[in-house]
N, CA and C atoms as a LAMMPS dump frame, in Angstrom:
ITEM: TIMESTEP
0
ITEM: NUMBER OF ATOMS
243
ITEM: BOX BOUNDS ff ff ff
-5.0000000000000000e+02 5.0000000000000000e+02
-5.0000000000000000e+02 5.0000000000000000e+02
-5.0000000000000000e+02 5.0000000000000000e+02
ITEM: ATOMS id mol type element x y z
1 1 1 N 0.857 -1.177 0
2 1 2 C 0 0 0
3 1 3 C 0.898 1.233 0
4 2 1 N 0.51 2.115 -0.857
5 2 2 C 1.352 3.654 -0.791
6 2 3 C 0.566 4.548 -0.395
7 3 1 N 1.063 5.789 0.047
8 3 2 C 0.059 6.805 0.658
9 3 3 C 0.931 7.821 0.21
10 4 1 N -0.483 9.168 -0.654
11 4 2 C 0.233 10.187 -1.143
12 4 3 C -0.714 11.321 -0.909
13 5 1 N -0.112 12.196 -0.567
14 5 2 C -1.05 13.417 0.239
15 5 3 C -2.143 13.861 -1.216
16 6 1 N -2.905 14.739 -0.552
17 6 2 C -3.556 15.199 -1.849
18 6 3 C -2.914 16.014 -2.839
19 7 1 N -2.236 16.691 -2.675
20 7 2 C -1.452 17.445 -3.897
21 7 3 C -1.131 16.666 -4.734
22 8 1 N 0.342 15.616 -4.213
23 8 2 C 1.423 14.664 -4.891
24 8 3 C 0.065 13.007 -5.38
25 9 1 N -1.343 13.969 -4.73
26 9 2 C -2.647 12.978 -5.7
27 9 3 C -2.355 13.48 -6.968
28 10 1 N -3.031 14.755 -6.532
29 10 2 C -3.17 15.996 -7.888
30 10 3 C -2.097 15.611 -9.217
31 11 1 N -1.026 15.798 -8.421
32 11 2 C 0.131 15.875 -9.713
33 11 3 C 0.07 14.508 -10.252
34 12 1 N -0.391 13.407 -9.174
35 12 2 C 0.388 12.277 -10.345
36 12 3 C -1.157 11.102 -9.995
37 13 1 N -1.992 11.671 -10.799
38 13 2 C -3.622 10.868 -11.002
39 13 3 C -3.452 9.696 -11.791
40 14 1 N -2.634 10.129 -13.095
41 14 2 C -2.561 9.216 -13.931
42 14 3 C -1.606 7.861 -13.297
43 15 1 N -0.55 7.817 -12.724
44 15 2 C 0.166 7.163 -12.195
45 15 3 C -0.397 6.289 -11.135
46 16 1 N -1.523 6.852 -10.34
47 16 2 C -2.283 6.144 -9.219
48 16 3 C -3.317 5.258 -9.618
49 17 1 N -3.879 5.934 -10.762
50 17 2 C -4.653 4.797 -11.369
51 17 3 C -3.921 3.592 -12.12
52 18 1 N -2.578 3.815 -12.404
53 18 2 C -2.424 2.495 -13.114
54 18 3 C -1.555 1.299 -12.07
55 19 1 N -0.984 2.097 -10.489
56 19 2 C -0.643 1.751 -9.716
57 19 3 C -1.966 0.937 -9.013
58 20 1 N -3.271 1.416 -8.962
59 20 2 C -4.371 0.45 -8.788
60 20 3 C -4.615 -0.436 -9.613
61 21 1 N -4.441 -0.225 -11.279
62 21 2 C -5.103 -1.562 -12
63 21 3 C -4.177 -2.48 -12.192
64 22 1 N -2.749 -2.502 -11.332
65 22 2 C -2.036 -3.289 -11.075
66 22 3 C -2.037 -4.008 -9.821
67 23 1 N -2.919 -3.705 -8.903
68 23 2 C -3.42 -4.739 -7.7
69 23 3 C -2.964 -3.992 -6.708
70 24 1 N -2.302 -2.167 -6.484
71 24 2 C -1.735 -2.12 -5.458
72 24 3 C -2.872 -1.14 -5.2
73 25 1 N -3.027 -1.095 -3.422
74 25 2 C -4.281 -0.09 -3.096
75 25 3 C -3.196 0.792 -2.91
76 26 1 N -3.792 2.245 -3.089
77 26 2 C -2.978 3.507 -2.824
78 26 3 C -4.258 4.342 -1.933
79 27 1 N -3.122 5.193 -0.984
80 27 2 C -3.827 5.651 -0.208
81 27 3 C -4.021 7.207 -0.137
82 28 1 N -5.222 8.162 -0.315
83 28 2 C -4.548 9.538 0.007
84 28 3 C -4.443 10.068 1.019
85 29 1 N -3.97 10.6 1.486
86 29 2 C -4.348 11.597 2.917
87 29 3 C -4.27 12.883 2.626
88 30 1 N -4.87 13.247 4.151
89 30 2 C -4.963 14.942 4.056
90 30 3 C -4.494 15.421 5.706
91 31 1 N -3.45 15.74 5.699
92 31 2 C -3.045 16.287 7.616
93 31 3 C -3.143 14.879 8.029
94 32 1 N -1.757 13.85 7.038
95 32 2 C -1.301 13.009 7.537
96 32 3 C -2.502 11.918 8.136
97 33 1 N -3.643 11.934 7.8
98 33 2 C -4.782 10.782 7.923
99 33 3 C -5.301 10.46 6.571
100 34 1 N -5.477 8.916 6.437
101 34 2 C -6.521 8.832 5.478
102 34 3 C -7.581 9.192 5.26
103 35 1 N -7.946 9.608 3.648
104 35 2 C -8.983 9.826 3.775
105 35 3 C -9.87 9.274 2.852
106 36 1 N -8.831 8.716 1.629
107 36 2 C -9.531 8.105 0.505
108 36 3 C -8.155 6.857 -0.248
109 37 1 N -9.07 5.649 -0.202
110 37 2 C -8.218 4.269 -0.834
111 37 3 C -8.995 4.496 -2.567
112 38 1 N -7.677 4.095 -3.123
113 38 2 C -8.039 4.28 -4.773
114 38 3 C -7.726 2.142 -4.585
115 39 1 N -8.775 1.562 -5.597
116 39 2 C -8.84 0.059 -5.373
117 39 3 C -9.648 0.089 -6.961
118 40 1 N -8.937 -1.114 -7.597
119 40 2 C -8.877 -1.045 -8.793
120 40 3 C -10.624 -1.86 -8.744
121 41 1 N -11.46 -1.746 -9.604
122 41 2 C -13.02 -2.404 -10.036
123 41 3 C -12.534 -3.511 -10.949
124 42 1 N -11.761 -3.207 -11.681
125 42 2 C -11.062 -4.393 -12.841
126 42 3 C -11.039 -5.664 -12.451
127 43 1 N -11.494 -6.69 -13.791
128 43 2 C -11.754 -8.026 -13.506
129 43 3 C -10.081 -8.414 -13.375
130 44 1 N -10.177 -9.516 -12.088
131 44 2 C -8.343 -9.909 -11.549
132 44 3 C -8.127 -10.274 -12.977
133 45 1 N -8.876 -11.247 -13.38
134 45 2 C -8.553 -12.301 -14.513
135 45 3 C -8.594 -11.455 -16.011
136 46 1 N -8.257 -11.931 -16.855
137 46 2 C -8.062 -11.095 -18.114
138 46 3 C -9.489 -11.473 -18.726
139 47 1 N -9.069 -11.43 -20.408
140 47 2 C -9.924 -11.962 -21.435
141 47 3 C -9.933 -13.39 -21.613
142 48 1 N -9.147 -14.062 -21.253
143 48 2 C -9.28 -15.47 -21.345
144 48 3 C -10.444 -15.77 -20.19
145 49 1 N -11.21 -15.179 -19.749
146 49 2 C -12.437 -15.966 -19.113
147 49 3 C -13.445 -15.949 -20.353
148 50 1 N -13.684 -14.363 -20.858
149 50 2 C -14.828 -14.652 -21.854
150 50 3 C -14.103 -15.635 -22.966
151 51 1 N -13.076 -15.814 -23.841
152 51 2 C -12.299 -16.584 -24.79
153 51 3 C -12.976 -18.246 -24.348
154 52 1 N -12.696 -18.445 -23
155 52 2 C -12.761 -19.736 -23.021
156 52 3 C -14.537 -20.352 -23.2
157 53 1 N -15.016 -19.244 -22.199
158 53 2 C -16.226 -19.729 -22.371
159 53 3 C -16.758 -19.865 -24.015
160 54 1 N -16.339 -18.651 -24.844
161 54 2 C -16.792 -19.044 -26.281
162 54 3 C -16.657 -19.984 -26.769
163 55 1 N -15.493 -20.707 -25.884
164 55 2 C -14.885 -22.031 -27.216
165 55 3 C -15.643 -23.272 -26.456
166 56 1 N -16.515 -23.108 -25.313
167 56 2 C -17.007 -24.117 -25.061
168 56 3 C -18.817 -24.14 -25.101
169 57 1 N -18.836 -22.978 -25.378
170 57 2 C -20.798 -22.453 -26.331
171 57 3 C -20.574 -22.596 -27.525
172 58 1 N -19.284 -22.398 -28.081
173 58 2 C -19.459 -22.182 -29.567
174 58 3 C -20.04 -23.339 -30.461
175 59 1 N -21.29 -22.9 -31.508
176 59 2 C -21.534 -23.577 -32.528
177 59 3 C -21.433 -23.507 -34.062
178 60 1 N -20.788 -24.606 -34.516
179 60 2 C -20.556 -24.576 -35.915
180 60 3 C -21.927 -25.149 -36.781
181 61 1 N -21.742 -24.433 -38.167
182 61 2 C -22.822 -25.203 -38.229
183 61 3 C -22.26 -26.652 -39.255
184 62 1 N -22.644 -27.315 -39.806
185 62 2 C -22.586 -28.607 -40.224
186 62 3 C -22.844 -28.75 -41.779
187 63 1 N -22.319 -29.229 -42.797
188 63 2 C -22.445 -29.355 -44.035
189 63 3 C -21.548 -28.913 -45.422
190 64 1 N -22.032 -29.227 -46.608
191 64 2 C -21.139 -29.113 -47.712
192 64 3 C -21.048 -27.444 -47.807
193 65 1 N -22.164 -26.668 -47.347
194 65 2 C -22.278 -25.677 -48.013
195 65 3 C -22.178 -24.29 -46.119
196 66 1 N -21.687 -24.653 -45.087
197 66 2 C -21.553 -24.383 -43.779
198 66 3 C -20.769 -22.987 -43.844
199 67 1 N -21.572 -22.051 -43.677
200 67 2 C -20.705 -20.381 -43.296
201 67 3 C -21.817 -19.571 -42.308
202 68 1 N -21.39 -18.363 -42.254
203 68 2 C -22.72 -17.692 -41.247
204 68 3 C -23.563 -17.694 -41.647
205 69 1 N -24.128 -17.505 -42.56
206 69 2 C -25.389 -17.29 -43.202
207 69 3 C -26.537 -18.175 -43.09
208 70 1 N -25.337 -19.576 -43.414
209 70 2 C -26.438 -20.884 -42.666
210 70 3 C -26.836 -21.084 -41.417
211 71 1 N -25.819 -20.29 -40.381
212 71 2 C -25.942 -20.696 -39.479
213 71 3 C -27 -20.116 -38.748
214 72 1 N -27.303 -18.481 -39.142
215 72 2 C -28.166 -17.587 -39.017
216 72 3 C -29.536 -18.099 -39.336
217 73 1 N -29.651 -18.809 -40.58
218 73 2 C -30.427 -19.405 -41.098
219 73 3 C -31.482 -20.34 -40.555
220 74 1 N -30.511 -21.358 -39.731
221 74 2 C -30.884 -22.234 -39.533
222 74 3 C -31.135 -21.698 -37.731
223 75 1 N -31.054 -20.993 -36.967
224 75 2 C -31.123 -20.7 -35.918
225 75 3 C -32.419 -19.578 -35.518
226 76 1 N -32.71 -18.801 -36.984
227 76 2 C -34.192 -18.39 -37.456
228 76 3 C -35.107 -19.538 -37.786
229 77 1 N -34.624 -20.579 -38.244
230 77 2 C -35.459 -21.715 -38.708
231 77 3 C -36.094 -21.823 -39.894
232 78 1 N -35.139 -20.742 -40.884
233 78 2 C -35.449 -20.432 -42.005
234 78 3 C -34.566 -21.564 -43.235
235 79 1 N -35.426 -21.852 -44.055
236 79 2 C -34.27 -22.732 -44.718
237 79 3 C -34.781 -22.286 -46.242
238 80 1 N -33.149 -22.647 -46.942
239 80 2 C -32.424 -21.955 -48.405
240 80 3 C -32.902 -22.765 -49.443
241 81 1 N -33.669 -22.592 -50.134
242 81 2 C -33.786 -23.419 -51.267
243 81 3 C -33.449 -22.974 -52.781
């Protein structure tokens, strides 16, 4: 945890936020007390949560003639003649 008064907030915002979306809480104070924790909202985990789940929903569709269109197709329940 770091602690930076409100000014040396002021000057360096950009720096505190990326010091949070790296997992560290930063602290500000004002007359040497806290008064405000910056704590990152960001998912811990990356993009490989949504990635994986796609590859295990994902559907292809099936056949000689198989691209989106069919797949759209066939998921409206519309069929190509």
């Amino acid at each position: 945890m770091s602690e930076y008064t409100v000014a040396e907030a002021r000057d360096n915002f950009t720096k505190l936020i990326d010091r949070a979306l790296a997992g560290e809480e930063v602290t500000i104070t004002r007359r040497g007390k806290p008064v405000v924790a910056i704590v990152s909202k960001a998912p811990t985990r990356g993009l490989s949560i949504d990635l994986d789940w796609l590859d295990r929903v994902r559907v292809s569709p099936s056949g000689p003639n198989a691209d989106g269109t069919s797949l759209v197709e066939l998921m409206r329940g519309e069929e190509r003649y």
